[in-house]
N, C-alpha and C positions, 0 to 999 in steps of 0.2 A: 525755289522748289521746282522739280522738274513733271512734267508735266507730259500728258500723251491728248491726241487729239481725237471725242470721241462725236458721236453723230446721233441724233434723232428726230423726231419730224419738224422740229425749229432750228434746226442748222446741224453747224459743229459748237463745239463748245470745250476748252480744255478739262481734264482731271487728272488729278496726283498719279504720279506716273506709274506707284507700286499700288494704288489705291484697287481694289475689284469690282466697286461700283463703276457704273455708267453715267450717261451724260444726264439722267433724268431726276438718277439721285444729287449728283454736283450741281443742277439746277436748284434743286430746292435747297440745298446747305447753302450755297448763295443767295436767295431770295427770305430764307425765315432765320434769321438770327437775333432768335428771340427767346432770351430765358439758357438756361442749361440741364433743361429735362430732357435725358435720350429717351428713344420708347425703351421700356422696359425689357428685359433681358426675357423675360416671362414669355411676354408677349410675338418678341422675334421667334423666339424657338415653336412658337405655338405658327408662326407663319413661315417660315423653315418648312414645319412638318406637314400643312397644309399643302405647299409647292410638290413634298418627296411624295403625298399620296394623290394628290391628282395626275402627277406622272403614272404612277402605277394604274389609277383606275382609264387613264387617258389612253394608256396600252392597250389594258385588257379590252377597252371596248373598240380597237384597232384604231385610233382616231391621232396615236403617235410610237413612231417606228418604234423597235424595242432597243435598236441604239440606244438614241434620243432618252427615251423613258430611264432606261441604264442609269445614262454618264446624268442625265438629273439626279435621279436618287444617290447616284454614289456623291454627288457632289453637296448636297440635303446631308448625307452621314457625315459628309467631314466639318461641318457647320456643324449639325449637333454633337459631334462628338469634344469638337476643339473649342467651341464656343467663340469662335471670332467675330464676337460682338462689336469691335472697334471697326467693323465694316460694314456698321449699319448708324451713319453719323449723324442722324436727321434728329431735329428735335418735336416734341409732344404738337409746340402749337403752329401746325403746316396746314395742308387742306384739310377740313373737318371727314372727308369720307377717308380717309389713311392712305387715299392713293398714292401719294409719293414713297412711304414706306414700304407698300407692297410694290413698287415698280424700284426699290432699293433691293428688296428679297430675290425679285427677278434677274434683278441686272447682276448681283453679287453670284448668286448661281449660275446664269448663263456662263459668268465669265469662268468658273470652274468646271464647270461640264464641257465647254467649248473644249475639241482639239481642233489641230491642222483641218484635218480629213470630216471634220464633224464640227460645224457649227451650230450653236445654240442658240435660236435668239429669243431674249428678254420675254417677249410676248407672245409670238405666236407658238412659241414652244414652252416655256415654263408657266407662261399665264395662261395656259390651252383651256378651254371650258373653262373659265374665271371671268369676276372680275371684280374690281376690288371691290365694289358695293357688297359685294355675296362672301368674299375672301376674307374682310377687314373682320366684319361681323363674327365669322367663323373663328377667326384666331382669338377674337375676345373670349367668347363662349369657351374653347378648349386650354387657353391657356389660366383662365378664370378655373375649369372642375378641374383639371391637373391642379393648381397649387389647394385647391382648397381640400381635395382627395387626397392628395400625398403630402402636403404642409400641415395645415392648417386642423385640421379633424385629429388628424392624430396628436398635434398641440394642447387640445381641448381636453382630448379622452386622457391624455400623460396627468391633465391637474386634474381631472375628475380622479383619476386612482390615487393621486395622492390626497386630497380632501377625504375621502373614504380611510385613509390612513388615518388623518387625523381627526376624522371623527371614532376611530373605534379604540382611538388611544385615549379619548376624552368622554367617553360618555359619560363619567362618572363625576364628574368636576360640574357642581351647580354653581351660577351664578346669577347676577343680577341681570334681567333684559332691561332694554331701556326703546323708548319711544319719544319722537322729538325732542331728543338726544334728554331726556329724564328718564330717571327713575322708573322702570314700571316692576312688572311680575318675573319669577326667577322662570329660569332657563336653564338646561344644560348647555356646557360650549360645545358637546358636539351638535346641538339642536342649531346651535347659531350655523354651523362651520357648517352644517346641511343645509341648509339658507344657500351658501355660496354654490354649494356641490349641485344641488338642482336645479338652480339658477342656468348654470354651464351644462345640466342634460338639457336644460330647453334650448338653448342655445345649438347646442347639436343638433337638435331633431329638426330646427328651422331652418340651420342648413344644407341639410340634408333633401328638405322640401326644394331648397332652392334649387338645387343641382339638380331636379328633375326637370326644371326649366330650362336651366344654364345648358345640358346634354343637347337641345333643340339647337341644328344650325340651321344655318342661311344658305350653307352652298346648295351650287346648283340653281339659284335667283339667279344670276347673274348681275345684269346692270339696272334692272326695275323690278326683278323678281319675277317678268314672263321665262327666263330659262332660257334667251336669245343666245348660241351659240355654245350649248350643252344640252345634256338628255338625258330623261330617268334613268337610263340605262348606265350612262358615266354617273348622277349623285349615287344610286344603290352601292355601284363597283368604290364610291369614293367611302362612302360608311364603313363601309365593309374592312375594308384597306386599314381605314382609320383607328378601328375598334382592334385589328391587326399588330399596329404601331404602338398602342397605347392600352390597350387593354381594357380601355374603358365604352362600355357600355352607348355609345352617343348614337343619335337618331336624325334624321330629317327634318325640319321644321316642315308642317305640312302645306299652311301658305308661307309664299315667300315675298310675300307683299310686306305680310307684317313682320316677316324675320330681318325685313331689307328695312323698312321705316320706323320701328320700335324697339325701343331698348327696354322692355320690361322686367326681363328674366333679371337682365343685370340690379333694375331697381331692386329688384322681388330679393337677390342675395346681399346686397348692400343696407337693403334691409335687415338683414337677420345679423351682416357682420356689425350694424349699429347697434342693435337689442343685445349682441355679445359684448362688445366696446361696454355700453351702458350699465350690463350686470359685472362688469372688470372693473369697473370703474364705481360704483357702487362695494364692490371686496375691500376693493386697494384704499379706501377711504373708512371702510371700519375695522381693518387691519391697523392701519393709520392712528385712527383712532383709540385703538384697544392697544396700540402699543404707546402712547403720547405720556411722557413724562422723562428721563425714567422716576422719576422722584416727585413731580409736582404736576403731573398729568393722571391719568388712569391706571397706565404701568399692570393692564392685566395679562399683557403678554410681553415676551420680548423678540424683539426680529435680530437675523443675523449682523452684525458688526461687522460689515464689509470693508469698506473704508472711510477714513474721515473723516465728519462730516461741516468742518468747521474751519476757515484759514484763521480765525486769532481766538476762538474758543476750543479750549484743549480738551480734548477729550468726548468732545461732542457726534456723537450718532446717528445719523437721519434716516427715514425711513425711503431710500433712494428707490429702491422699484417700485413702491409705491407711487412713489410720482412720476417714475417714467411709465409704468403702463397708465397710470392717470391721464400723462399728455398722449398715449397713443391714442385712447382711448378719444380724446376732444377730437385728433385730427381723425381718426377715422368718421365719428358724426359730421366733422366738417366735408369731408369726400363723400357723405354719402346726401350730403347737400346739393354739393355740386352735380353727382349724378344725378340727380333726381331732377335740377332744374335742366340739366343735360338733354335728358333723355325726354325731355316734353318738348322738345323742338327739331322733333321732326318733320320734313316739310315735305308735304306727299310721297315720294318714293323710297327718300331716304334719310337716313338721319347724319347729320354734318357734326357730329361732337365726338366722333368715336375714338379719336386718339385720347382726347380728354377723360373720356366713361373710363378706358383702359388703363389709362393711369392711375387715373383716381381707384378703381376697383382693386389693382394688380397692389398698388401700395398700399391699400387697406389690408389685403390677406398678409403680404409678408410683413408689416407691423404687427398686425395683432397674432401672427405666428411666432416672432421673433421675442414679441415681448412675454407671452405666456410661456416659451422656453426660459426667457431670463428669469419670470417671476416667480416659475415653482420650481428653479435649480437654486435662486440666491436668499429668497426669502421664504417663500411657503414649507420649503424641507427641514431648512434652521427655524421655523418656530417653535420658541417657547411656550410653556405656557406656568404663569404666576399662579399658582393655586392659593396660597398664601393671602396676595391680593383679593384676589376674587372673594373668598369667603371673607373678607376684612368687608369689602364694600357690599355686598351680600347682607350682611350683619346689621352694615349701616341702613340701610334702603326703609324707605317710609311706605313702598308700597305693598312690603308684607301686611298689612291691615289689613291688603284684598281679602284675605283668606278668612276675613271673621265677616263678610259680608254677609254668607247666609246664616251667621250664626246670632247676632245683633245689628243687622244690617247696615247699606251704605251708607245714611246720615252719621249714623252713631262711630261707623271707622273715619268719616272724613274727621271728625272730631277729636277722636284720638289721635289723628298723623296730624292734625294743623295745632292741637299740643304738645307732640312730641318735639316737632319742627320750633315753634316758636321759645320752645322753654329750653330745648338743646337736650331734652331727655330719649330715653330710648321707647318703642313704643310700649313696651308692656310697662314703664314705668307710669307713661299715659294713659293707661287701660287702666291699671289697674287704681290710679288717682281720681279717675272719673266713674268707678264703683260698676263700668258696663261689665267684666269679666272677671275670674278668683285667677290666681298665680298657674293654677293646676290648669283650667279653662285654657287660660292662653297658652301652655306649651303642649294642649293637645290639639288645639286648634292651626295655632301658626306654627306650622313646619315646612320649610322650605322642598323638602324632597317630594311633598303631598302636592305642589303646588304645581309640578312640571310636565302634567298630562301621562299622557302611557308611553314608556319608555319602548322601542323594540329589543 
């Protein structure tokens, strides 16, 4: 391989000869080859775009020529525009403060902004008023409310309109609820399929909370969060710039102590993407459920017949997005483990896990985006639903007696259903064997449609 000779304050050192990186990033892809987690594509572009608006704000407050400031930013556009992520080769577990990947963002831009007549260098000119403590932080936080404002949220809101669909194509269809997975009181399915649909509005609204945290950055802390080597005058110019770029809303952290040594916000939405995980996961399992048969399971629904589901049983069916958003669903609780033991060891100024929190966070949002797309395009849109069934097992249910509770109360129906149970009869066969109600009694009393509260 050929090779060019680059320099930094530990010597020379070679690098790939067409590579755009520097000697600091070829440092550490020599030193950590460990694992084959790149940082995330997410994440780069979130530090990309931090590099193009500190240039800008580094201008305006005269503190870097307008060349300089220029040939950064245009060299920031051809990054985000091209995506040349194959020139940020560093993996997740480097230094815990992400210095090495932010001195790869530097060096990859330097090297494209630099002409003849115009030199760029790494630090003092692309890291200007930075640095990574304040940098690192920053790109988690915007690369976190970009996917989950333009990913994620509109993932959410797609199955919420289609739940609503089917709930008002199902109001009508009563069936059996069930509790610790028996028999209990009827239901309508769209009362169940509302279960789901609200579950994922809380879900929304937690995220939403989060992102008022997650908007809070670190820039402008610098290296302990005194501001050593920038000024309110370049964070204002960098907000400003930023919300410019992105359109989104994002603020100051007001101390940068604790924007530099905690990773809360992060917890605070990893949080909410676990309580989404948990209620997806919870769906996909009484989806699962209510479709289980087709013949000698429940079979009250049927999900789409995508493919296969069998190498030597023919014909066999599986409920496959159920189970893939089920295991996204695990690994996201597992990342928001990790974050959490992450983000408590922070050691006075700064926290040292932050490539990890970013990982962990950045692969939580694009699973459970990815997987909610797959879930309500292959399965949620093709369900059936057995009406047939339903009123069969409906029919069957021992816990219609609820309904004569206030009428010859709960001793007297336990007795009729642990009659009807044991002798194999129906229950007003039992009612009416044990002299508690007349034939007329029981079909004005146990009606299923009476049983299901107030419809809207």
């Amino acid at each position: 391989m050929e090779t060019r000779t680059e320099q930094d304050s530990m010597g020379p050192i070679e690098v790939p000869k067409d590579a755009w990186w520097g000697a600091q990033t070829e440092r550490s892809r020599q030193n950590f080859k460990i694992g084959g987690e790149k940082m995330p594509s997410e994440l780069l572009h979130a530090l990309v775009l931090v590099k193009k608006t500190a240039a800008i704000a580094n201008q305006q407050t005269g503190k870097l020529a307008t060349e300089k400031a220029l040939a950064i930013q245009m060299a920031a556009d051809v990054l985000l525009a091209g995506e040349n992520w194959q020139e940020f080769p560093l993996v997740v577990w480097q230094t815990g403060s992400g210095t090495q990947s932010n001195m790869n963002t530097n060096e990859v831009i330097a090297h494209l902004a630099s002409q003849k007549n115009l030199p760029i260098h790494p630090n003092d000119d692309v890291n200007m008023s930075q640095s990574s403590n304040d940098v690192f932080p920053t790109a988690i936080h915007i690369a976190g409310t970009m996917t989950l404002e333009k990913n994620l949220l509109p993932a959410v809101r797609e199955m919420i309109q289609v739940l609503v669909q089917l709930e008002e194509a199902n109001h009508e269809i009563i069936k059996i609820g069930r509790t610790h997975l028996q028999d209990a009181t009827p239901i309508t399915f769209a009362q169940e399929i509302s279960g789901w649909r609200s579950a994922l509005e809380h879900n929304e609204n937690m995220v939403i909370h989060g992102l008022a945290e997650l908007r809070q950055l670190a820039i402008g802390g610098t290296a302990v969060g005194t501001g050593l080597n920038a000024s309110k005058i370049y964070e204002e110019a960098f907000i400003d710039a930023l919300k410019e770029e992105t359109g989104i809303h994002f603020i100051s952290e007001a101390n940068k102590f604790h924007a530099l040594a905690n990773r809360d916000a992060v917890v605070f939405v990893s949080g909410a993407l676990k309580a989404l995980a948990a209620n997806c996961l919870k769906m996909a399992n009484d989806i699962r459920w209510l479709a289980s048969g087709p013949r000698s399971g429940l079979g009250e629904i049927t999900l789409p017949a995508n493919e296969p589901g069998s190498s030597i049983m023919p014909g066999k069916v599986n409920p496959t997005q159920c189970e893939a958003l089920a295991m996204v669903a695990v690994q996201v609780m597992g990342n928001d483990a990790a974050i959490g033991i992450a983000a408590s060891q922070g050691n006075f100024e700064l926290n040292v896990y932050l490539p990890l929190i970013a990982f962990d966070l950045l692969q939580s949002i694009r699973l459970l985006t990815d997987a909610l797309h797959s879930f309500n395009e292959n399965c949620l849109k093709g369900l059936t639903v057995n009406k047939e069934r339903m009123e069969e097992l409906l029919k069957q249910s021992l816990m219609l007696v609820t309904a004569l509770n206030t009428q010859i109360g709960y001793d007297k129906g336990a007795e009729i259903a642990k009659k009807a149970y044991n002798e194999g009869t129906t229950l007003k066969e039992a009612a009416l064997a044990l002299g508690y109600v007349t034939a007329a009694e029981y079909d004005a009393w146990v009606r299923p449609e009476k049983m299901i509260g107030e419809i809207e």
